[in-house]
C-alpha positions as CSV (number, residue, x, y, z in Angstrom):
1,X,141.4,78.5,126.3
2,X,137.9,76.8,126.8
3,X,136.5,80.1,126.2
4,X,138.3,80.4,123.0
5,X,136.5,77.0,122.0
6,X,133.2,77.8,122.4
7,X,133.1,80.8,121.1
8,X,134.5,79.4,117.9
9,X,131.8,76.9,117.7
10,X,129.1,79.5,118.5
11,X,130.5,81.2,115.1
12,X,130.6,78.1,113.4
13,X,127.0,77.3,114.5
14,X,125.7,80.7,113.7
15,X,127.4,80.1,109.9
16,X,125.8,77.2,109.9
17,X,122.1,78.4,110.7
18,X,122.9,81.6,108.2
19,X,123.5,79.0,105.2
20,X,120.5,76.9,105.6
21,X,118.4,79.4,106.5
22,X,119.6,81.1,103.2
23,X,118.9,77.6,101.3
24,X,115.7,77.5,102.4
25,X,114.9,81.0,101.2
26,X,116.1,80.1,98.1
27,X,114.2,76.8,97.9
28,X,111.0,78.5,98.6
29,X,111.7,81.0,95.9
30,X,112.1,78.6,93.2
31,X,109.6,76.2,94.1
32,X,107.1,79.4,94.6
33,X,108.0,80.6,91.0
34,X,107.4,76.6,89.7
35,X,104.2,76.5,91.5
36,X,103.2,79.9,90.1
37,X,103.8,78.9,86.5
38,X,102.1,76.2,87.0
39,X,98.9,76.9,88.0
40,X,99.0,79.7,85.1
41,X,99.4,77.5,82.1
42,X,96.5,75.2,84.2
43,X,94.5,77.9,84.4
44,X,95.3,79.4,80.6
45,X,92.5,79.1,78.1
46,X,91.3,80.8,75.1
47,X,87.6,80.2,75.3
48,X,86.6,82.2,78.8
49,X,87.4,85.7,80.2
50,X,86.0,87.5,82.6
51,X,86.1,91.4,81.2
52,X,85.0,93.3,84.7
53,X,84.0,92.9,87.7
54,X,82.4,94.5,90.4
55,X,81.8,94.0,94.0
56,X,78.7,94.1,95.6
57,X,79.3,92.7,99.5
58,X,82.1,90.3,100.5
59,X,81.3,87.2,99.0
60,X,78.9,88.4,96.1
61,X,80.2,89.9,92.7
62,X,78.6,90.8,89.4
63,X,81.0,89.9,86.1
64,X,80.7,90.3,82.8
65,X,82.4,87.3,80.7
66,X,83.3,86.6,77.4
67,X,82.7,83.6,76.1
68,X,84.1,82.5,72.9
69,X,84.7,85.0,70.4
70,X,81.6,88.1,70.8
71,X,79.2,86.4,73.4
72,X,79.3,88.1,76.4
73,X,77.3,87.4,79.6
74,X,76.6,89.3,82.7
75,X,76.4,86.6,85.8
76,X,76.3,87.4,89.4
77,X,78.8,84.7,91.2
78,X,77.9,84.8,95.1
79,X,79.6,82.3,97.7
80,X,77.9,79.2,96.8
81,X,76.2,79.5,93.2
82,X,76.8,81.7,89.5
83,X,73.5,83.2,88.4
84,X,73.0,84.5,85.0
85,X,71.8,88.0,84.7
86,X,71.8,87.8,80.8
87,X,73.9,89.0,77.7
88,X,75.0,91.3,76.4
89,X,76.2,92.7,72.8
90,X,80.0,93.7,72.4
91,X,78.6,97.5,71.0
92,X,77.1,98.0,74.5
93,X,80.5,97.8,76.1
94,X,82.7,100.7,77.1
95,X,86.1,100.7,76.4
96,X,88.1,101.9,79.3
97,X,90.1,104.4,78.8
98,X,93.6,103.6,80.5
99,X,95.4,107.1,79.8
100,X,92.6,108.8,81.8
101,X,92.8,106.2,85.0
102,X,96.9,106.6,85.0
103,X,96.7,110.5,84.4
104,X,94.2,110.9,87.5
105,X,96.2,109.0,90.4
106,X,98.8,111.4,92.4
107,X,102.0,110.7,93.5
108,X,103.0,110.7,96.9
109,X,105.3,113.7,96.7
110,X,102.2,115.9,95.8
111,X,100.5,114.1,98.6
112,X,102.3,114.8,101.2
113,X,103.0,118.6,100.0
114,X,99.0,119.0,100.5
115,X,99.0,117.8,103.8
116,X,102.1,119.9,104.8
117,X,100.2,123.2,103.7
118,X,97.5,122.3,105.7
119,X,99.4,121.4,108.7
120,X,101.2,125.1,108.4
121,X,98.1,127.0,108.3
């Protein structure tokens, strides 16, 4: 009988721990999501965008921004300062050509069918 007992409360506990662990989950989520939204409509403006990006080493980047309506600026932005480069007209921008990037990745089926022939021969 005192076996019975405890291993009722061990369920009981065990129920318990699932549900709050569970509640926190779900706390995190939405508080995560909040957070999220937050910081994007702090972070939201119309004036400044930065068009592309490179990276040169792991702290140091060059950027092209657009300021304002048709200003755009070339600034290298390193760990500890932003250094302007110069600017640039909007007619000596490429436009990137998204149907080509999304046409030239493979899928993983076609992937692993490459490797398999070579493995066979």
């Amino acid at each position: 009988m005192l076996t019975l007992s405890s291993a009722g409360e061990n369920i009981f506990q065990l129920i318990f721990v699932l549900i709050v662990f569970i509640g926190v989950l779900a706390l995190t989520t939405f508080v995560t999501k909040w957070v999220a939204s937050y910081q994007k409509n702090q972070g939201l403006n119309r004036n400044l965008e930065i068009i592309e990006a490179i990276r040169l080493t792991n702290n140091k980047y060059v950027e092209i921004v657009r300021a304002g309506e048709d200003r755009y600026f070339v600034v290298a932005v390193g760990k500890d300062e932003v250094t302007l480069l110069g600017e640039i007209s909007s007619e000596q921008l490429k436009d990137i050509d998204e149907s080509v990037s999304m046409d030239s990745t493979l899928d993983f089926k076609s992937i692993l069918e490459k490797f398999s022939k070579k493995e066979k021969n």
